[in-house]
Residue, then its C-alpha position, 0 to 999 in steps of 0.5 A: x076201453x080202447x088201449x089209445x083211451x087208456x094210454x090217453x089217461x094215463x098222460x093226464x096222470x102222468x103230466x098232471x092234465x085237468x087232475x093233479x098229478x097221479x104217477x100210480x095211476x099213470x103206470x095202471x093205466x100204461x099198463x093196461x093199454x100196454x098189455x092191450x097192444x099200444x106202443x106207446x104206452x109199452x114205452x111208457x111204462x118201461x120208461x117209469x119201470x126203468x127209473x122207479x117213476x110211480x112204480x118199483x124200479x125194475x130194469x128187466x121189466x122194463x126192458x122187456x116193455x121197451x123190446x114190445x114196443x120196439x116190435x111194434x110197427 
């Protein structure tokens, strides 16, 4: 699945859009965009690691998420 797919289902999840609102499978679906590139999702999931959002709260994972995706262009 391409990472833009994936990125794309986990904001469903994330928001609640045609399903009920799932953050778990939000940040497994951020994740796996995430590791394949996308920006957006790398964002994403630092956000949720950042404030516990559906995952265990990790600021230096987060950060670390935020940095890729700074690095995106």
């Amino acid at each position: 699945m391409s990472p833009s797919a994936l990125y794309a289902i986990a904001v469903c999840h994330h928001r609640g859009l045609g399903r009920k609102k799932d953050l778990k499978k939000a940040v497994s679906y951020y994740r796996r965009a995430a590791e394949k590139g996308d920006k957006r999702a790398q964002n994403n999931l630092g956000y949720c690691l950042a404030t516990g959002a559906g995952v265990a709260q990790n600021a230096q994972e987060a950060v670390q998420w935020f940095i890729r995706a700074s690095h995106q262009s």
